[in-house]
VMD Tcl script that builds the backbone (N, CA, C; Angstrom):
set m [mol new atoms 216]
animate dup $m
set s [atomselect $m all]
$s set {name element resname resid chain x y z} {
  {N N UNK 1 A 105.141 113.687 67.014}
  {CA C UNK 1 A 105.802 112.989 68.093}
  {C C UNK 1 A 105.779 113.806 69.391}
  {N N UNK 2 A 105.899 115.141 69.247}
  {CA C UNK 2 A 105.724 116.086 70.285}
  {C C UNK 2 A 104.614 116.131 70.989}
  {N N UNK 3 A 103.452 115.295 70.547}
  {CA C UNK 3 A 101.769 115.351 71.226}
  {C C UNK 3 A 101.884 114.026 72.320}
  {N N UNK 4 A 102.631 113.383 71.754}
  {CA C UNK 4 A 102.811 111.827 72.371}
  {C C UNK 4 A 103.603 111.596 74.031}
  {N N UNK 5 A 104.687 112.636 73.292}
  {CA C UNK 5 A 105.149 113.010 74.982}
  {C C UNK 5 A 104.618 114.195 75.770}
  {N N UNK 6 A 104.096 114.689 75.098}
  {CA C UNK 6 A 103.056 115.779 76.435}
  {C C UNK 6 A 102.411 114.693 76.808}
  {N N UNK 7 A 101.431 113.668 75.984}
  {CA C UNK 7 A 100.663 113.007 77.042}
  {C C UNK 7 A 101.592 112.068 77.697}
  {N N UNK 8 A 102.358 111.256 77.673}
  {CA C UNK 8 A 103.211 110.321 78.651}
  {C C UNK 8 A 103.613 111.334 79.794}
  {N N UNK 9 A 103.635 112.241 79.406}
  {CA C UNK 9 A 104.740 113.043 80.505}
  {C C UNK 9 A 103.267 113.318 81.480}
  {N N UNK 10 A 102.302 113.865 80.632}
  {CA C UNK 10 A 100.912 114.122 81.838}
  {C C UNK 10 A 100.694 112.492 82.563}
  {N N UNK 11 A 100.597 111.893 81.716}
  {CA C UNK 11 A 100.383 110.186 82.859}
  {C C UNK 11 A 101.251 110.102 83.899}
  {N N UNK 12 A 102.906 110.776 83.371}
  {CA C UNK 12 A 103.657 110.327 84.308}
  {C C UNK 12 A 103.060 111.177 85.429}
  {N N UNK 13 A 102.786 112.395 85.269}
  {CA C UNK 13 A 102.947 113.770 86.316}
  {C C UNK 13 A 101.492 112.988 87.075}
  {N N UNK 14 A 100.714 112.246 86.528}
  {CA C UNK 14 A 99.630 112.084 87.222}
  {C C UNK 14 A 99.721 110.691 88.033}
  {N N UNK 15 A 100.565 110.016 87.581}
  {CA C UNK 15 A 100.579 108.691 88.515}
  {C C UNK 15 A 101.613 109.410 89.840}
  {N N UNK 16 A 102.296 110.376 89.797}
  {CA C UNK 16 A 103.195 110.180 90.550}
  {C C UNK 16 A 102.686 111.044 91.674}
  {N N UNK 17 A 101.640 112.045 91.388}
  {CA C UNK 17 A 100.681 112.853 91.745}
  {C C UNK 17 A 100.057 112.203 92.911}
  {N N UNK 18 A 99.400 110.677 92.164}
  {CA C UNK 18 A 98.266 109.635 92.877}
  {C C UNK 18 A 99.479 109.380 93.913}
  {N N UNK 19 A 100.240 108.799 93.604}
  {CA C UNK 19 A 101.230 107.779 94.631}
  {C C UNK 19 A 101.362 109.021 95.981}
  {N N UNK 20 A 101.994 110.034 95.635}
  {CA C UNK 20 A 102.282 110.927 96.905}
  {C C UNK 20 A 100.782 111.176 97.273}
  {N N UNK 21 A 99.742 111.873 96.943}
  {CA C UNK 21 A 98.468 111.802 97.572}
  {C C UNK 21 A 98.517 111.054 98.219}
  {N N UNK 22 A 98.639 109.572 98.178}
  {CA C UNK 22 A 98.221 108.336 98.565}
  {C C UNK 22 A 98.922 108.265 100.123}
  {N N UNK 23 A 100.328 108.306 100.179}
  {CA C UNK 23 A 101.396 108.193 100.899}
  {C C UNK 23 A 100.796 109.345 101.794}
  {N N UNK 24 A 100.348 110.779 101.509}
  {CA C UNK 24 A 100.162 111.984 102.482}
  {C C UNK 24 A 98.443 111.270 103.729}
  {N N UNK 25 A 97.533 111.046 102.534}
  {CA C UNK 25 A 96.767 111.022 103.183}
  {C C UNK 25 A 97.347 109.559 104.223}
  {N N UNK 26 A 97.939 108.408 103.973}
  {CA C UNK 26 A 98.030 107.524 104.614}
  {C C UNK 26 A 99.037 108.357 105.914}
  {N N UNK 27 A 99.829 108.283 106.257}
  {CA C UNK 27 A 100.457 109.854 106.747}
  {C C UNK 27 A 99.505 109.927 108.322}
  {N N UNK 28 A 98.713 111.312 107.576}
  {CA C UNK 28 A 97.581 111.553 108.159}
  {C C UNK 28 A 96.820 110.938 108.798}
  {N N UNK 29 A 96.260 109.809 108.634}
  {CA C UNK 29 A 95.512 109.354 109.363}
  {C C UNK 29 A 96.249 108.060 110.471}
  {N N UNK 30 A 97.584 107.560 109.881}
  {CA C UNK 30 A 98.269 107.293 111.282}
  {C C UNK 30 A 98.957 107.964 112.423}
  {N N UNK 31 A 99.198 109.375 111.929}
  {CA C UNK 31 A 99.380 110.162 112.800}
  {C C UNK 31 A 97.938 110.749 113.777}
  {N N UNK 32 A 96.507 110.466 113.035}
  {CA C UNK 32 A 95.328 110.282 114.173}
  {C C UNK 32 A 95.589 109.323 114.581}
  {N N UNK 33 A 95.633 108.426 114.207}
  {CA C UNK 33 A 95.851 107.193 115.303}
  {C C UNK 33 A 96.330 107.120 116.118}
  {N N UNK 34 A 97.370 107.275 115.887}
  {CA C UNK 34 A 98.398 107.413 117.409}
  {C C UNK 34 A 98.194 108.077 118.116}
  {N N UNK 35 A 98.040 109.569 117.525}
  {CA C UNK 35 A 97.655 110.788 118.935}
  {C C UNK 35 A 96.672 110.496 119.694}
  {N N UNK 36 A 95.042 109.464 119.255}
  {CA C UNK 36 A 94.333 108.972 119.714}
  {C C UNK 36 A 94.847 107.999 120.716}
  {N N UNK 37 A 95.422 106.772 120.619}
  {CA C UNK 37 A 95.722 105.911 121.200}
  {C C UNK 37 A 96.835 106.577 122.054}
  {N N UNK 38 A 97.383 107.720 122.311}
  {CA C UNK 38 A 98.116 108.068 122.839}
  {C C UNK 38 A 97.495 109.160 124.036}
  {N N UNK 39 A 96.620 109.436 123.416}
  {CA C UNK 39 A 95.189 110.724 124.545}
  {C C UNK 39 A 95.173 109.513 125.414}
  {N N UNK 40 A 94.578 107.987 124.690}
  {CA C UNK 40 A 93.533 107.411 125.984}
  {C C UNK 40 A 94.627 106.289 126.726}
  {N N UNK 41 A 95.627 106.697 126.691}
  {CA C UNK 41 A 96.525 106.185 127.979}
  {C C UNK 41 A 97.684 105.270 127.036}
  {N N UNK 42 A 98.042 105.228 125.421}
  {CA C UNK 42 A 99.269 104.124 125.433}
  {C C UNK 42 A 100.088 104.990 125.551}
  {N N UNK 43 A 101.467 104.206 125.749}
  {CA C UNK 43 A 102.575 104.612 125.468}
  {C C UNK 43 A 102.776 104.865 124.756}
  {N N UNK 44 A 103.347 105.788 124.141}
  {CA C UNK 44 A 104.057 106.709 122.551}
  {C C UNK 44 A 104.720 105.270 122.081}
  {N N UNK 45 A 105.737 105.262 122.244}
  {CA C UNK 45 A 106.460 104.139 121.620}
  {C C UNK 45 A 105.652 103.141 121.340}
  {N N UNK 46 A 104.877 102.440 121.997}
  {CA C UNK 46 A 104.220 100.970 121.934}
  {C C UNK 46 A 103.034 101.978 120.716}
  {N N UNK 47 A 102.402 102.830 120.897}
  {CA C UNK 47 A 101.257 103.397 119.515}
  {C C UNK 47 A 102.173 103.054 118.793}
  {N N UNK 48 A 103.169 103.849 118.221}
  {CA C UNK 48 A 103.867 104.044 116.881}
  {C C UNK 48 A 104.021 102.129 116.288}
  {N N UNK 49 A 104.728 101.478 117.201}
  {CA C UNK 49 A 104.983 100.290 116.638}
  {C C UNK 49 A 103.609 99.804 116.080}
  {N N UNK 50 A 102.648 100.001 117.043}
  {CA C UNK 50 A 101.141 99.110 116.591}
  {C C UNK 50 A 100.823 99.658 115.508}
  {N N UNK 51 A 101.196 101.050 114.936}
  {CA C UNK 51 A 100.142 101.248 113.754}
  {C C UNK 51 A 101.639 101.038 112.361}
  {N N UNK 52 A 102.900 102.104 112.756}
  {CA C UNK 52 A 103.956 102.269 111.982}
  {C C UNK 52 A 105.074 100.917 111.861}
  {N N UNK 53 A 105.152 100.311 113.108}
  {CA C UNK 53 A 106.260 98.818 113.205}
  {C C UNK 53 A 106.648 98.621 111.898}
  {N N UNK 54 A 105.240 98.085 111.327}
  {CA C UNK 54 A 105.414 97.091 110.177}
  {C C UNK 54 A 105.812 97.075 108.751}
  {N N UNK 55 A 105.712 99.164 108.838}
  {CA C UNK 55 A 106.535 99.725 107.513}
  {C C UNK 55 A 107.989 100.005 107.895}
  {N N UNK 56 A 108.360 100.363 108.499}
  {CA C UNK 56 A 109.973 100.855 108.680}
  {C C UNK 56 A 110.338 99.976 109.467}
  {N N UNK 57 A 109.942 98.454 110.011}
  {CA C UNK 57 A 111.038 96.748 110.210}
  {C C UNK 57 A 112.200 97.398 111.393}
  {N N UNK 58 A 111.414 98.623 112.435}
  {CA C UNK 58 A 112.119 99.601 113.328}
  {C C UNK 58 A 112.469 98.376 114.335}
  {N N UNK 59 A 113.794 98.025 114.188}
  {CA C UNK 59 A 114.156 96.801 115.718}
  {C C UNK 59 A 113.935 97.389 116.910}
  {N N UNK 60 A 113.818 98.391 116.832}
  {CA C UNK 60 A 112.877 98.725 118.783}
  {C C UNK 60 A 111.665 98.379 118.882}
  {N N UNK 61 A 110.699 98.147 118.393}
  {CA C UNK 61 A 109.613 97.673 117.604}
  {C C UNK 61 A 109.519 96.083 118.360}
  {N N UNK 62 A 110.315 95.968 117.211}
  {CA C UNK 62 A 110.783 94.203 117.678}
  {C C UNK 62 A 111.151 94.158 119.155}
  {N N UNK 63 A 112.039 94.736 119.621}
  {CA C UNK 63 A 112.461 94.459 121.221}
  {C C UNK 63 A 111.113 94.813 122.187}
  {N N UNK 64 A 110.496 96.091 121.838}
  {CA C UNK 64 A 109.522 96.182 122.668}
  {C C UNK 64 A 108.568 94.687 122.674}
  {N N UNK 65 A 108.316 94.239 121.649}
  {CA C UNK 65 A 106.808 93.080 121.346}
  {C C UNK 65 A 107.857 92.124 122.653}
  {N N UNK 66 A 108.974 91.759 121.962}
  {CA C UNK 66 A 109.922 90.547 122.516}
  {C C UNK 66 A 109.990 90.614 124.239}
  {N N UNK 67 A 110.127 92.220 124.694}
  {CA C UNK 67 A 110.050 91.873 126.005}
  {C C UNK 67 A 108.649 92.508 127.065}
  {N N UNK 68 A 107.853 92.398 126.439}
  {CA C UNK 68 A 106.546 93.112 127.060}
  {C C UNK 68 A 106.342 91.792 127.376}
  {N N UNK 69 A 105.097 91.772 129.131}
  {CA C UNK 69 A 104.895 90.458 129.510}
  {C C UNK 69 A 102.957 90.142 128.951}
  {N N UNK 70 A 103.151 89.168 128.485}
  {CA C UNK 70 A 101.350 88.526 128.013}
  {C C UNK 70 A 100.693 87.897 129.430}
  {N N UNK 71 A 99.421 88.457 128.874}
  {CA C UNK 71 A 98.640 87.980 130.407}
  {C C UNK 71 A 98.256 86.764 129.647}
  {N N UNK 72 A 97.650 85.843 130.725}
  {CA C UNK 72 A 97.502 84.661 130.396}
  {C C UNK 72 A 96.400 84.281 130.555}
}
mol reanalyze $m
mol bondsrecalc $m
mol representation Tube
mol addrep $m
């Protein structure tokens, strides 16, 4: 019974392994994003919402979209 939970316990240690990898590299490459879109002239705030908004439901986020004016 002792062989059975070394391996569950290695699946566990390895899925949970994948998930944070996953989360770091995603991370990473929205933090290029932004610093990019932030070199070639956006606003800090308006980057973060365009790439981050849509995970953390940030209501400044929302107010910015709500009162920025659309060209027509």
């Amino acid at each position: 019974m002792e062989k059975v939970t070394e391996i569950l316990a290695g699946a566990a240690l390895l899925v949970i392994v994948t998930f944070a990898g996953c989360q770091v590299i995603s991370t990473v490459s929205d933090n290029r994003t932004m610093k990019a879109m932030v070199t070639d002239g956006s606003d800090p705030i308006d980057a973060r919402c365009a790439v981050r908004g849509y995970v953390s439901g940030d209501p400044v986020c929302a107010v910015r979209a709500a009162t920025k004016g659309h060209s027509r």
